[in-house]
N, C-alpha and C positions, 0 to 999 in steps of 0.2 A: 630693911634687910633685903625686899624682894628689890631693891631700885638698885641697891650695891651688888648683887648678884648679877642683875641686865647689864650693870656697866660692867663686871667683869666676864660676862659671855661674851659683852661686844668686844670687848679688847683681844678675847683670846678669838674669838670670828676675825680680826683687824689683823692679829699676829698671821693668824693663819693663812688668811689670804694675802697678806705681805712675799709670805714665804713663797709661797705658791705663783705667785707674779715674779717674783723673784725665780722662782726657778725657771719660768716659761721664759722669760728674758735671757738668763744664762744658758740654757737650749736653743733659743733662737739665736743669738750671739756663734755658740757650736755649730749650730747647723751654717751659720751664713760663711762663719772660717773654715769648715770643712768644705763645704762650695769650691771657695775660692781657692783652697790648696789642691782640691783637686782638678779645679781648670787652668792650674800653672803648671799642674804634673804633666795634664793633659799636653799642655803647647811644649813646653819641653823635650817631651815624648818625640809628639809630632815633627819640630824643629830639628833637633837631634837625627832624628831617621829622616826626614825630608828630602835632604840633599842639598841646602843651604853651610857651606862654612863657615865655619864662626871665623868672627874678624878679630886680628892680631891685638894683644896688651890685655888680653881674656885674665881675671885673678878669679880663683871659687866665691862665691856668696855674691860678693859685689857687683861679679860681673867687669861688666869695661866703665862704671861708674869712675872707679880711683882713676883711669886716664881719661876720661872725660874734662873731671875736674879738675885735673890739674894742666890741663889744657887753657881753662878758663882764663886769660890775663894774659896768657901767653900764643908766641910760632913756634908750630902748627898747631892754628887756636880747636875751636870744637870742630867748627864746619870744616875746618882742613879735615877732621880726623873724620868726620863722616865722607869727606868727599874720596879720599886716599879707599878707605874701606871699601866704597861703593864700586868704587874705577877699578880697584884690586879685585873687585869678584864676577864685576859686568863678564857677560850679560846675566848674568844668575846676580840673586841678593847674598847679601852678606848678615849674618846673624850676631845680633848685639845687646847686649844686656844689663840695662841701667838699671839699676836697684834689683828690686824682682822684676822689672816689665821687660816683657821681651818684645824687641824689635828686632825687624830687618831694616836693612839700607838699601836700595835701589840707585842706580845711576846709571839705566840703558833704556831709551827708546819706548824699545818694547813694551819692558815692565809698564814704566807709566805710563803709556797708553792704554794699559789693560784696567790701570789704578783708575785713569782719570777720565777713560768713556766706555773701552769694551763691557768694564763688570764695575761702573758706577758707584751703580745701590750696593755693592758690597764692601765699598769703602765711605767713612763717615768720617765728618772733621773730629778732630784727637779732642777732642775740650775738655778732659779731664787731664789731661797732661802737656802737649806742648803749646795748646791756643790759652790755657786756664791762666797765665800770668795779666794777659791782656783782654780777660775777659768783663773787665771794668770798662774797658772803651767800645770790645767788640759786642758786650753782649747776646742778646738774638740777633746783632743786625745781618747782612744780607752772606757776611763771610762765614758766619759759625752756623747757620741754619740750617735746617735739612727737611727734604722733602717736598709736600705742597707747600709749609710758611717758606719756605726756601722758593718757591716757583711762584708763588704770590708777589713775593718782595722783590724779584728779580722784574718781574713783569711792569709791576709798577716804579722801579727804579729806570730802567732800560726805557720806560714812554718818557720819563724826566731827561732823560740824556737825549733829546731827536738833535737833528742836525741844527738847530735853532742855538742851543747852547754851545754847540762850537765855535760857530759864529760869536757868541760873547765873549769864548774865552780871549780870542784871538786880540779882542778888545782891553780885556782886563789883562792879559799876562803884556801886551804894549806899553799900557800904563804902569803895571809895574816893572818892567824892565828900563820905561822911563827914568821912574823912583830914584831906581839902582844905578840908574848909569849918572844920574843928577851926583850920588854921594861919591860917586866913582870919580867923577870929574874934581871933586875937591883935593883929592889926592894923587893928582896925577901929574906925574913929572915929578913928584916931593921926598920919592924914595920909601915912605912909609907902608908899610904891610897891611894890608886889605884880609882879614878872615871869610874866605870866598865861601864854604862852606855852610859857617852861621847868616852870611846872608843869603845865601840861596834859603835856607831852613824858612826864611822871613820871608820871603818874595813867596815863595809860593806854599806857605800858609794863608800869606793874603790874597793870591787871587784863588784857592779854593773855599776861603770864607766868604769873599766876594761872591765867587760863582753860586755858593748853596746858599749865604746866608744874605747876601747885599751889604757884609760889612764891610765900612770904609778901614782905610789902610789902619788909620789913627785905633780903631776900633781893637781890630785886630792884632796891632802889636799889644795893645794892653790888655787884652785876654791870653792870649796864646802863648805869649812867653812865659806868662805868671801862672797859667794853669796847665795846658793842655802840654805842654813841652815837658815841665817836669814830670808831671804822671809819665809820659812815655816814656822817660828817663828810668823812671822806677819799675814800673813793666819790662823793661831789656833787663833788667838788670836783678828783678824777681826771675826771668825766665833760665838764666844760670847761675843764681844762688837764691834756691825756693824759700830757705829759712828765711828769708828776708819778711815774708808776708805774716809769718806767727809770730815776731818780736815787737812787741811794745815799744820801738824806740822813736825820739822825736821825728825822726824819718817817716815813720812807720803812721804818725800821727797826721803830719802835714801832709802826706798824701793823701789820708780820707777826708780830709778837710780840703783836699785841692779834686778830688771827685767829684765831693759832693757839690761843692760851690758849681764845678763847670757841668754838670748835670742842671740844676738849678738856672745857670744862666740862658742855659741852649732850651731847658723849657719855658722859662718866661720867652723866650724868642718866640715856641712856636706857637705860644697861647694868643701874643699878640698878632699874629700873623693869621691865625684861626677866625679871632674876630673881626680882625678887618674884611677875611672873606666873607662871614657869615653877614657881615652890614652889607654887603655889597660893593666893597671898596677895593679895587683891583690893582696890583702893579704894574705899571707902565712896561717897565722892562721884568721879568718874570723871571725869578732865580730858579734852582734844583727843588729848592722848599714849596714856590708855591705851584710848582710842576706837582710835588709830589701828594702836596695836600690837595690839591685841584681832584685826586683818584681818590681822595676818603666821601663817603657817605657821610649827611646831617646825623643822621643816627647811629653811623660807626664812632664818630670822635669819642674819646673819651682820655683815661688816665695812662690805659690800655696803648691806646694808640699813642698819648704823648710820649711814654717808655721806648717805645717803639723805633719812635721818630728821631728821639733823641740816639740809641742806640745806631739808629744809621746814619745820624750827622757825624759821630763821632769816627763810626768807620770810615767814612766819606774824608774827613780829618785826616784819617791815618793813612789812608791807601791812594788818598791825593795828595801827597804834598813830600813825607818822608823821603818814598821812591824816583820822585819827580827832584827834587834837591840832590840824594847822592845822585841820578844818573847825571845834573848839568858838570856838577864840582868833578865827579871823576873824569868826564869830557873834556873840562877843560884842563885839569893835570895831565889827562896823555895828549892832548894837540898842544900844548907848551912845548912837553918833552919830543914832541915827532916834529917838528920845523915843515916838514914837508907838507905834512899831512895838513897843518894849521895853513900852510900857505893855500893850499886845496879850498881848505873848506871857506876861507877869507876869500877869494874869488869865487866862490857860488854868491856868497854870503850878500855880497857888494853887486852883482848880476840881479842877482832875484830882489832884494829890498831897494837896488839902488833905481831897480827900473819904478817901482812906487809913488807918484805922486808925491806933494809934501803937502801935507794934512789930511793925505788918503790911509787907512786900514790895509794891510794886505789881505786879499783873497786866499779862503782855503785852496782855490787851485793855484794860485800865485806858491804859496809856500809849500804845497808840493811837489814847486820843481826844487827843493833844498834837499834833493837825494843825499847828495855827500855827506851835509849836515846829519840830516837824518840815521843814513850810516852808521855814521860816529857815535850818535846817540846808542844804536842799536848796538854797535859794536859792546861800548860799553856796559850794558846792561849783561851781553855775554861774558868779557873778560871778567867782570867785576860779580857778577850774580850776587845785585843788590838784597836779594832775597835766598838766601843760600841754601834752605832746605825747606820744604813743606810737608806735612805729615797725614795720613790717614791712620783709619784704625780696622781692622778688618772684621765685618760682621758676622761672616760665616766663612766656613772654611776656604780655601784657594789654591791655586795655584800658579806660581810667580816662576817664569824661568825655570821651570820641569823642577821647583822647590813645590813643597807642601806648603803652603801659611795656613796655621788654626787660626781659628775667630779666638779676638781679644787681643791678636796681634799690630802691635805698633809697625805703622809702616812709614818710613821716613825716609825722603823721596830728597835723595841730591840735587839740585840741579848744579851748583857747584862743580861735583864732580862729572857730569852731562859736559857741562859749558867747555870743561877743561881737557877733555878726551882728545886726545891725539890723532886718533884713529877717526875720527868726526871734524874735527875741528884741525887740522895740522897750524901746525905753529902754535899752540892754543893759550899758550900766554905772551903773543905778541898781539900789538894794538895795531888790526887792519881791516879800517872800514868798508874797503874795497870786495870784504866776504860778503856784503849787502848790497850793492852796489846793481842798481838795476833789477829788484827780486834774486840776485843770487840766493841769499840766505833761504831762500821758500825751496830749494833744490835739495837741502839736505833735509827735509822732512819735519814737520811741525814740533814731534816732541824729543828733537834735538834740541830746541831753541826755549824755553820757560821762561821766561823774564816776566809775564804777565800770565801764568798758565794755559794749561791748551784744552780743551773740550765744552762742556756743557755752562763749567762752572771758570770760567776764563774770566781776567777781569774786564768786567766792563768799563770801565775808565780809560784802558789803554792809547785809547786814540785821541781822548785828550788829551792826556798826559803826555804823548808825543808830538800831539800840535802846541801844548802851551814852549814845552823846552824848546821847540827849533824856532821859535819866536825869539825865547830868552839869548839862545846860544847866538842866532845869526846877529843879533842885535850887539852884543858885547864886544863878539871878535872884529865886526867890522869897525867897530867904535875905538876900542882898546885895544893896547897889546899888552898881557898879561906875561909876566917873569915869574918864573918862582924864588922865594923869599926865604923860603927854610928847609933844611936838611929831611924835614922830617914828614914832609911832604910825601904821599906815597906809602905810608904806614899805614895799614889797614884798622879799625878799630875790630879787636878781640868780643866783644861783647853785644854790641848792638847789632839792630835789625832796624830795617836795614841797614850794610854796610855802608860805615860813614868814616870819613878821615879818622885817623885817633888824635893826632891831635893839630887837628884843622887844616885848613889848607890856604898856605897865605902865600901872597902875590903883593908885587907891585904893579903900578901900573903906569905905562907910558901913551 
């Protein structure tokens, strides 16, 4: 009797404190929704009386959501519609409102200067919203960071990149442009259609695997197409249709199987490369990896740092090779289309590689006199603003262009609409390298130009990245002359990041 009693005191002690957890959960739950309604009343508020105007295609609830997405697949795709907004309100921002979040759009100078070095620490990478689709590749690494791990990783990335690795690249993008121009030569004179685009995607995957990882060409195609290509396929394309990432569908499966494998693969990479330092066994020639483990501690390594490491090969993957393929492809689509312009850069082109030695490398200061080329390059980057928008998030309150911005606010930084301003850029959708030409471009003022951002947190790659192209580019045009092959040439792709042909860009060759 007494033992049936205890278990029914314990039960109704078990009921009660059920309840009671229960109710603390559903007041905590209150309390966290009441929070947050009232920090959207608050920026609303603020927004609202600021002095920001809201930007045109506004519906109640939604917001500019419904034209967003119905933007998606279609001209004037999203980044049109943010850059149109931005331009339409410069120098002030424009206010816009995706679901419940609110943002502005910027597209002046000013502002983002103020974004990306006057008031820094007050703007933080978006990662719960527009970096979150590709936070499978970006991870911690050196893009989505902040702070000291931010200033850490930077520091020890930045000693991996000294002038030693340009030097190599200059090596590896010759060989591959070799490759390239070997498959080139098969087709040439045959009438046949070349996908200039997917091969640039291959070319310089392989020499930034080469440069960080030492893999050979062979290595490379058979990782990077099977793994690392689709995942970013599926990240562009999580980044404007989000449901993508909560539905169970075969898609949905192969992708975590196509993470995990290339996680996996890139850490057995760097365990073997770990122990070969820890025996004492050193690389001859010395890639980005063993630059970078050469700055870890015997007693830093661990699982820790393998995560780590792999998170920054991966961004290393994305921010060398993506931007570095559309800027060659869109280059050589507008030097086809400009005759003149192609005859230009084809006489630097044959001047500077032709004066070369034959079985000599060219010097970094040899391919620095490829201004024109280089131009072209730059140009493109402007016309095209491979990277069309980049976002902050505002930590405390602001003010942007005599606007109010509350903290919590999305900030989403055109360069698109920068690139394309009339009033900065005259003519600004014609293709004229000649706005570069000798440092012109450094006249109009640093955060006219984003192609590689401008301040603290600027890419550091950039200058590889435009010494491996003007290798590729000099090499090809003096080699081939490239025809365009299809109508559809010039189609911008609606979706990805960066901007890449939509549907390819094919050439013949003579």
């Amino acid at each position: 009797m007494a033992l049936d009693l205890a278990r029914v005191t314990l039960a109704v002690l078990v009921v009660v404190l059920a309840l009671r957890v229960a109710d603390a959960v559903v007041i905590a739950r209150v309390v966290r929704a009441t929070k947050k309604i009232a920090h959207w009343a608050r920026r609303e508020i603020i927004l609202a009386l600021g002095g920001a105007a809201r930007a045109e295609r506004f519906v109640p609830v939604l917001g500019h959501t419904v034209a967003l997405f119905k933007a998606v697949g279609r001209y004037p795709c999203t980044w049109d519609l943010f850059a149109t907004w931005g331009t339409t309100a410069a120098p002030r921002p424009a206010r816009v409102q995706i679901f419940q979040r609110h943002c502005v759009v910027v597209a002046d100078p000013e502002l983002v200067k103020r974004v990306m070095q006057t008031n820094l620490k007050n703007y933080k990478k978006d990662t719960e919203f527009s970096y979150e689709p590709f936070l499978e590749i970006l991870g911690t690494g050196l893009v989505t960071s902040e702070g000291e791990t931010w200033r850490a990783q930077r520091q020890r990335i930045s000693s991996a990149l000294r002038i030693e690795i340009l030097d190599d690249i200059i090596a590896i993008a010759t060989r591959a442009v070799n490759r390239l121009s070997d498959k080139l030569e098969k087709v040439r004179g045959k009438g046949e259609a070349v996908e200039l685009a997917e091969e640039f995607r291959l070319l310089t995957l392989q020499v930034i695997a080469e440069a960080i990882l030492s893999l050979t060409p062979e290595q490379s195609d058979e990782v990077m197409p099977n793994l690392y290509l689709p995942i970013m396929d599926e990240c562009n394309r999580r980044s404007l249709e989000p449901w993508r990432k909560f539905l169970p569908t075969r898609e949905w499966r192969e992708h975590r199987k196509r993470v995990a494998a290339l996680n996996k693969y890139i850490v057995d990479l760097i365990r073997v490369r770990w122990k070969k330092r820890v025996s004492g066994e050193t690389n001859p020639n010395p890639d980005i990896l063993d630059r970078v483990l050469a700055s870890v501690e015997m007693e830093e390594y661990g699982s820790d740092v393998e995560e780590q490491m792999c998170f920054e090969i991966k961004t290393f993957l994305l921010a060398g090779h993506e931007t570095s393929a559309a800027m060659l492809v869109w280059t050589i689509y507008e030097l086809v289309k400009n005759e003149d312009k192609m005859t230009e850069a084809v006489a630097e082109a044959n001047k500077v590689l032709g004066a070369v030695k034959p079985g000599n490398l060219p010097t970094r200061d040899e391919l620095a006199h490829l201004d024109y080329c280089v131009s072209a390059l730059k140009e493109t980057l402007r016309l095209y603003s491979v990277v069309p928008v980049v976002t902050r998030r505002a930590v405390e309150d602001d003010v942007l262009g005599g606007c109010k911005i509350p903290k919590g606010t999305t900030v989403i930084i055109s360069l698109q609409g920068i690139h394309h301003r009339e009033d900065l850029w005259p003519n600004a959708m014609s293709f004229e390298p000649e706005r570069f030409l000798n440092g012109k471009g450094d006249e109009i003022g640093n955060y006219a130009y984003l192609p590689f951002i401008q301040g603290p947190r600027n890419c550091l790659g950039q200058y590889l990245a435009l010494l491996e192209a003007r290798v590729v580019l000099a090499t090809l045009i003096r080699r081939f002359k490239f025809k365009s092959a299809s109508a559809n040439n010039g189609k911008k792709h609606t979706k990805a990041i960066p901007i890449a042909p939509a549907d390819g860009m094919w050439f013949t060759v003579e």
